[in-house]
C-alpha positions as CSV (number, residue, x, y, z in Angstrom):
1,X,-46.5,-15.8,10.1
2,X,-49.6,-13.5,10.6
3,X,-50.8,-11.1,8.0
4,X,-48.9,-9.6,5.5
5,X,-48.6,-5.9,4.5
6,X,-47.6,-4.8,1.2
7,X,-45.7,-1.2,0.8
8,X,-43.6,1.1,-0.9
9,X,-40.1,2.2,-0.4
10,X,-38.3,4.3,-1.9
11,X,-34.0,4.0,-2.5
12,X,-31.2,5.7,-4.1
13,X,-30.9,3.3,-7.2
14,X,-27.5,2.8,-6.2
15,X,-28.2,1.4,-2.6
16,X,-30.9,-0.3,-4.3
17,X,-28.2,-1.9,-6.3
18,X,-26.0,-2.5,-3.7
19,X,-28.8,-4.3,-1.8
20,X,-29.7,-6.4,-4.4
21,X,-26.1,-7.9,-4.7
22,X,-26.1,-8.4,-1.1
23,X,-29.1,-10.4,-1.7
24,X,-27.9,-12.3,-4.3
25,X,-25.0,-12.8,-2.2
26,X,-26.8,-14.3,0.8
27,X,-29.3,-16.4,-1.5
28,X,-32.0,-14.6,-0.2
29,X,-35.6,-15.7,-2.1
30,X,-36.4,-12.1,-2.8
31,X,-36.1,-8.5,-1.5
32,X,-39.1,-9.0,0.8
33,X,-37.4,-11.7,2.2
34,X,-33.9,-9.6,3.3
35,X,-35.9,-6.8,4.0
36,X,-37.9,-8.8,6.2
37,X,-34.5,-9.7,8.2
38,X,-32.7,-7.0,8.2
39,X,-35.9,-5.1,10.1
40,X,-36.0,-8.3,12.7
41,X,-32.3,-7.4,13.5
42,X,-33.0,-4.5,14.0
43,X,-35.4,-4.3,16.3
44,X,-33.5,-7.1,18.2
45,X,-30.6,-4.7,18.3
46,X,-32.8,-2.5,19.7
47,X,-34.4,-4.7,22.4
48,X,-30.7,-5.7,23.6
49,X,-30.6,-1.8,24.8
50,X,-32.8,-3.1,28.1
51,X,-30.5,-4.5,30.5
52,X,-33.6,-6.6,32.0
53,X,-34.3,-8.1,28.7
54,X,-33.6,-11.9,27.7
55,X,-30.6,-12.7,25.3
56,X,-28.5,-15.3,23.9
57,X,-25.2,-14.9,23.3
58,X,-21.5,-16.1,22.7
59,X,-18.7,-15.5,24.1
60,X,-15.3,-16.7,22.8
61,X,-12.0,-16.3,25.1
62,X,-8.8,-17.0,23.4
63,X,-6.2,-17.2,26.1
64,X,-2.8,-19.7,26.4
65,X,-3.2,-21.9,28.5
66,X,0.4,-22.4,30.3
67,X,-1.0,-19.2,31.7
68,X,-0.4,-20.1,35.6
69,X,-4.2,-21.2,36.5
70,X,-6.2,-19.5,34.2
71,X,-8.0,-22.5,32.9
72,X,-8.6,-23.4,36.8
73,X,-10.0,-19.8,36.9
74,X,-12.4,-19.6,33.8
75,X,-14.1,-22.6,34.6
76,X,-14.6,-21.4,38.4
77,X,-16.2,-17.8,37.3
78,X,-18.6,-20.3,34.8
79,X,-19.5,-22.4,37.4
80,X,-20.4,-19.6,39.6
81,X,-22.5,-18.6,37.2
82,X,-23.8,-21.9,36.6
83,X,-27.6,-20.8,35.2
84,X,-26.5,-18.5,32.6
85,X,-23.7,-20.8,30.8
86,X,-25.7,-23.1,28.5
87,X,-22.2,-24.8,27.2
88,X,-19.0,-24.5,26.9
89,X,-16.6,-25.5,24.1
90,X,-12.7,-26.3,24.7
91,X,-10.6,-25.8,21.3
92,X,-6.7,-26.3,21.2
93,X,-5.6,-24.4,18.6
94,X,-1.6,-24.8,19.0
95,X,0.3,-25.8,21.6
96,X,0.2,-22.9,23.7
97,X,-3.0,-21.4,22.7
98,X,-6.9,-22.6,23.6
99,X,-10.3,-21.2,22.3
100,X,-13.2,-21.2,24.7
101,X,-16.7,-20.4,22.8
102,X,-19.1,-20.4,25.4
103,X,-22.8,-20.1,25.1
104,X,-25.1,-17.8,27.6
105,X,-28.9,-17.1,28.2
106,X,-29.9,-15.0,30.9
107,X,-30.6,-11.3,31.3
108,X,-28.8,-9.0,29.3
109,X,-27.2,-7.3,32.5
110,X,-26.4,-10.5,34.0
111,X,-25.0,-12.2,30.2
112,X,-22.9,-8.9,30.2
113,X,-21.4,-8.9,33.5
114,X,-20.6,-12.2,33.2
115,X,-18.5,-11.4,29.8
116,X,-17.1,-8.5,31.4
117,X,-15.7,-10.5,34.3
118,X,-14.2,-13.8,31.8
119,X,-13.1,-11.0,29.4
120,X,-11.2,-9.0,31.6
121,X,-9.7,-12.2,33.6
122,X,-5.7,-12.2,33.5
123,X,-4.6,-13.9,30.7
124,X,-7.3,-13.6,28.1
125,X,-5.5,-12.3,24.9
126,X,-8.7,-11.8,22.9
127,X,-12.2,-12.0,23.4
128,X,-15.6,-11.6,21.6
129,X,-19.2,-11.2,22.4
130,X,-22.3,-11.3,20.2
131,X,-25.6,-10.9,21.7
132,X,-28.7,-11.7,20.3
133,X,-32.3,-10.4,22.4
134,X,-35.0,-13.1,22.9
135,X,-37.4,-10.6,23.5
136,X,-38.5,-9.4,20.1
137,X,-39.4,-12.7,18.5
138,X,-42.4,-13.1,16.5
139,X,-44.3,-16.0,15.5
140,X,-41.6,-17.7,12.8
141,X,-38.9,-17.6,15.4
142,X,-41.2,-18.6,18.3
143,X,-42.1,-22.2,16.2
144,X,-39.4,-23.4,15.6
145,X,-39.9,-25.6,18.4
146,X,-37.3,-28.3,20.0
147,X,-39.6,-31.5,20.6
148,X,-36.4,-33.2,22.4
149,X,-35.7,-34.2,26.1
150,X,-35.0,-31.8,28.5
151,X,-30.4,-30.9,27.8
């Protein structure tokens, strides 16, 4: 963490309250703490604005999978796209039904397209993406290094 800045701010006692419970809720440490996270998401939000930025993401598909060749199709498109799916996670949730959670790095315009296209595939009954940029991260998130073999 580099230097640290102290200021004010000012609230509306009852947002102030409101964030302390939230707070409390989460088990943050402190105020500085939250505050310190909700101003990283913030900016990453931000950064996920430029199409040529880095991101992480998730997507889940839920989809049933007697649907003609659907499966056959989804793994196809994921192949294609081979250096922006990280992994892929196969959940049978009854006997008709299938979660897919996949996880994706790449450029955000790429990572999008590539959810657009599995998203919108025929047969996916729901879907969800959450995006996360890579390109805002300061020294805390850049040190939590993995010291494991290449995966």
């Amino acid at each position: 963490m580099g230097d640290i800045a102290r200021f004010g701010v000012s609230l509306e006692q009852n947002l102030l309250d409101d964030f302390d419970e939230l707070c409390r809720r989460r088990g943050y440490a402190n105020r500085s703490e939250a505050l310190r996270h909700c101003i990283r998401r913030e900016l990453k939000e931000e950064a996920l604005e430029n199409p040529q930025g880095q991101c992480a993401g998730v997507l889940t598909l839920i989809y049933d999978h007697h649907d003609s060749d659907l499966p056959r199709r989804l793994t196809s498109m994921q192949h294609e796209a081979h250096a922006l799916v990280l992994s892929t996670l196969h959940v049978h949730l009854d006997l008709h039904h299938c979660l897919e959670i996949m996880t994706l790095k790449g450029m955000g315009e790429d990572v999008r397209a590539l959810a657009d296209k599995l998203r919108s595939a025929k047969g996916i009954l729901q879907s969800a993406l959450s995006l996360t940029s890579l390109e805002r991260m300061d020294e805390s998130d850049a040190s939590h290094n993995h010291h494991h073999a290449h995966h």
